[in-house]
N, C-alpha and C positions, 0 to 999 in steps of 0.2 A: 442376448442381454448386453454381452460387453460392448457390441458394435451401437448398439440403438445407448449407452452410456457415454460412447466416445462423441455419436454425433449430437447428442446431447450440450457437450462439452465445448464443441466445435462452436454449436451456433449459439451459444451464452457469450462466449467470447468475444466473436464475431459483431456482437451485436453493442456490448455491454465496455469492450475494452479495444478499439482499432490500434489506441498506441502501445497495448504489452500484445496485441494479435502478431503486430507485425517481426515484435523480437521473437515473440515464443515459436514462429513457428523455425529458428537456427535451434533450437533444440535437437539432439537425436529422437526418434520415433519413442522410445520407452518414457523418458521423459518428458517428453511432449504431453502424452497422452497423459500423464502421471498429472505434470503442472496444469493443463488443461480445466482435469478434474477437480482441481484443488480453487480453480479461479471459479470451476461452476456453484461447489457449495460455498464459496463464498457470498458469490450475488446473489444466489436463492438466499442466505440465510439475510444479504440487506434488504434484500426485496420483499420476506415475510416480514419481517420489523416494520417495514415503511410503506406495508402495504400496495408494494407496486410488482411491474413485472420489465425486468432488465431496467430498472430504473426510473419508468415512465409510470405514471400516475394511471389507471384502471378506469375507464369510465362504467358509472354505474356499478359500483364496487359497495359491496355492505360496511355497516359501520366499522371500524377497525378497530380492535382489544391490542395495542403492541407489548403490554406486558405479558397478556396469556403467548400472545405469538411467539414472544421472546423464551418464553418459559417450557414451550412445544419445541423447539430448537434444541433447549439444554437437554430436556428431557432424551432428546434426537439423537444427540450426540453424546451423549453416554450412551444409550444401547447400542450404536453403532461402535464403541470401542466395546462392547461385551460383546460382539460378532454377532446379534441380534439379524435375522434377516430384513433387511431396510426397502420398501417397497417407491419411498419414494427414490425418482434419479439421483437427485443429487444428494442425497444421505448414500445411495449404491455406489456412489462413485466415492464420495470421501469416505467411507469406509472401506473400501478398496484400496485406495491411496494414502489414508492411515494407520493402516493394519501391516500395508506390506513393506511402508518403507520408515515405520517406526517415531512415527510423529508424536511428538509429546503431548499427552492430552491438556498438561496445560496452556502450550499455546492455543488450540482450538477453544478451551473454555475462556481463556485472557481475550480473544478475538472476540466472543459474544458476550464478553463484559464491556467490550466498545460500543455495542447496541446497546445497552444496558445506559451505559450516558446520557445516549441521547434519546431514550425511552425517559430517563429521570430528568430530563432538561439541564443538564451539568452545565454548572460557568466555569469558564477558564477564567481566571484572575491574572494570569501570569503566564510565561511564555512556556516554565516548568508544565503548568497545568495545562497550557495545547500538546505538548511532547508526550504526556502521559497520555494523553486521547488518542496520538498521533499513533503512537507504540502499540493501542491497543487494535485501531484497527486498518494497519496497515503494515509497522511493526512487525508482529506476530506471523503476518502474510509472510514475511520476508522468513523468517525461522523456521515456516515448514514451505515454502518452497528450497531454502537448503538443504532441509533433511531431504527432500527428494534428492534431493544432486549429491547425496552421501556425505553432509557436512552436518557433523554432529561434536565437535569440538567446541567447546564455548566461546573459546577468541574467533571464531570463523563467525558464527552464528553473531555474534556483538557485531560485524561487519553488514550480513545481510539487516540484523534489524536497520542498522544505520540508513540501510538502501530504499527499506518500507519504510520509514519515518522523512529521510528527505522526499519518496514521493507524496505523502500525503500533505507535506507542508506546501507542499508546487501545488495540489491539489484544492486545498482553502485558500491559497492565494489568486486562481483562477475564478474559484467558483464561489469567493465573495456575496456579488451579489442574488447569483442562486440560492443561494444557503438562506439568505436572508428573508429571501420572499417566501420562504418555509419558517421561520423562527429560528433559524439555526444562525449563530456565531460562535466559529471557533476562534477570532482573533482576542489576544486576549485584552482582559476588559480595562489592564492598567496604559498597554498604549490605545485605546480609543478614548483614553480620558486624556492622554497627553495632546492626542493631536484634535481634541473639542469636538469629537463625533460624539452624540449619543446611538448609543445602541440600537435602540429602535427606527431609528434613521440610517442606518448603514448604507440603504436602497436608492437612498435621495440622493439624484443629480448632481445636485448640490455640493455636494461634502467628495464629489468623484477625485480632484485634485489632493485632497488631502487622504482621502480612500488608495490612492496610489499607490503615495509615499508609502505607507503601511504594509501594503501587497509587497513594493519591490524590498523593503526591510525583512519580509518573511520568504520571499525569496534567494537574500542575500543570508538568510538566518540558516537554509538550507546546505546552502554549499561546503561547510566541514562535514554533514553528513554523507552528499553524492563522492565527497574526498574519503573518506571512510572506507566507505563502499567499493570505490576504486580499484583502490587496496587489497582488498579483499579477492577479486576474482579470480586470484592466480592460485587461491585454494581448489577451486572448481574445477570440474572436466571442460577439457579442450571448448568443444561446442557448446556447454553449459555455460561457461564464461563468456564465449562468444554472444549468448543470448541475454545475458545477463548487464553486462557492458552496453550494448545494444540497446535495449529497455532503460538502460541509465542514462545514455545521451539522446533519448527521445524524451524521457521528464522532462529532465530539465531543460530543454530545448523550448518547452514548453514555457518554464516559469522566466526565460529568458524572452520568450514573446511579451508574456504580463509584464515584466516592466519594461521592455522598450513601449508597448502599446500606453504605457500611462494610464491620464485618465480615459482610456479608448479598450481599456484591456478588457470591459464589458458590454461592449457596442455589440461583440459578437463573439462567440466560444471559440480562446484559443488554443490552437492544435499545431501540426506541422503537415506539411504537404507530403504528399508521395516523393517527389523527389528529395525531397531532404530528409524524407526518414531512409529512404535508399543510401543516402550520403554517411546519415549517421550508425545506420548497417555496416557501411565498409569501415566508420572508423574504429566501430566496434570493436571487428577481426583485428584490428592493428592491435589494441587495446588489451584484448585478451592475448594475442602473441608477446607482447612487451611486457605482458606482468609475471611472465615465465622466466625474465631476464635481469628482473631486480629484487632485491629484498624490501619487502613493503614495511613501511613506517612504522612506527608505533601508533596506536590508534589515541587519539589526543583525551588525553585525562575531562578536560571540560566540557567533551560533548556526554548528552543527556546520557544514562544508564541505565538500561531494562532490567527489570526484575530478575535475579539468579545469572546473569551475567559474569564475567570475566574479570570483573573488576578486585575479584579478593585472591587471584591469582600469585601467587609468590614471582616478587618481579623476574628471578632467573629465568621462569619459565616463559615469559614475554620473550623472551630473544628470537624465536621462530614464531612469532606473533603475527596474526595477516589479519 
């Protein structure tokens, strides 16, 4: 069972994630296998929601219920924190990976209240209102992939969320007009009134030049998070940070394609090549050896603030703040 869980894990990944495939596997072996399983229940639980399988639509698939779906999930995930024996893989794995390395059940429950959104069709008004979406399901990723890596300090953990939150913002700035050819906008609704897009037009040609400008703003909206984040790795193990760092300059590498490509940044799905995510592998390792060697910043007051965070900390105790 645990080996038919790992390759499990293995090929959800493989399949579902090539740009965190290629950092996770500088992980040590325990962590590996650990984050692995945490990235499969994750895309099983998007993929029951949205009725697909590693992200791709089912052909010839029965009608879809995504709130019952949603509500088989919750259900899922509380029995598996009562050690409930879990038949399906991906509940056997995050209950594994929850259990042994102390994962707070609120983030797993905060995670499928981001399906929850977008099962209720949520608008984002405001850029507050994409960070709260952003937080919930990607966010939260960031919070128990640290608990795996034995970071359960709140100012550490305020850092990884930072690291889920700037990748999802890279994320709806790519996948724009994906989203849209589904009903889905997370950009928020007060700058597509500023820049004259209606909403239900996001998809049109048309509006690409000014659809841009918008992308490379929530791109540039990103980068005190991936700074954040930064910051953060020197709390981590040697190799964990190495992986960590790694997966951070392959995001954003990414939302640096979206706006050099402009209005072109949806001709075709951007990514990074094999050579350059090799490139930004090795600057990883720099990355993670140099944050051994400075005192990381203070993590800036005006970026967004997740729920039970760091934030009501008595400032003395910021001084060893990462």
């Amino acid at each position: 069972m645990s080996e038919a869980l790992m390759d499990h894990a293995t090929r959800t990944i493989a399949v579902g994630s090539k740009s965190f495939a290629a950092a996770a596997r500088l992980f040590d072996p325990p962590t590996r296998r650990s984050v692995l399983m945490l990235y499969a229940w994750c895309r099983h639980c998007d993929d029951v929601v949205d009725g697909q399988e590693l992200g791709f639509n089912v052909e010839a698939a029965p009608a879809h219920d995504a709130g019952a779906a949603l509500a088989q999930l919750q259900d899922q995930t509380r029995r598996a924190y009562a050690g409930e024996k879990m038949d399906d893989p991906a509940f056997a794995a995050f209950q594994e990976v929850a259990l042994g390395h102390r994962i707070d059940p609120r983030f797993a429950f905060d995670h499928l209240a981001g399906f929850a959104m977008d099962v209720e069709g949520a608008r984002y008004e405001s850029i507050e209102d994409t960070l709260r979406y952003c937080y919930h399901v990607a966010g939260v990723v960031g919070l128990m992939m640290a608990s795996i890596m034995g970071a359960h300090d709140p100012r550490v953990l305020d850092r990884a969320c930072d690291l889920g939150i700037a990748f999802q913002l890279t994320n709806i700035a790519r996948d724009i007009v994906e989203d849209a050819g589904v009903g889905r906008c997370y950009l928020p609704a007060q700058w597509l009134r500023e820049a004259g897009i209606p909403q239900q037009e996001l998809a049109d040609p048309r509006h690409r030049a000014r659809l841009a400008q918008l992308a490379a703003r929530l791109v540039d909206y990103a980068e005190p998070y991936y700074d954040s984040a930064r910051a953060g790795i020197a709390a981590l193990p040697l190799r964990s940070a190495w992986a960590i760092a790694s997966a951070r300059n392959v995001y954003r590498q990414i939302g640096i394609q979206v706006k050099r490509r402009g209005e072109h940044a949806w001709d075709q799905r951007c990514g990074t090549s094999k050579a350059m995510k090799l490139w930004l592998l090795a600057r990883g390792a720099g990355s993670a050896l140099s944050s051994r060697l400075a005192s990381p910043p203070m993590r800036p007051a005006t970026l967004w603030q997740r729920p039970g965070g760091a934030a009501s900390v008595p400032h003395a105790a910021h001084a060893a703040a990462v």
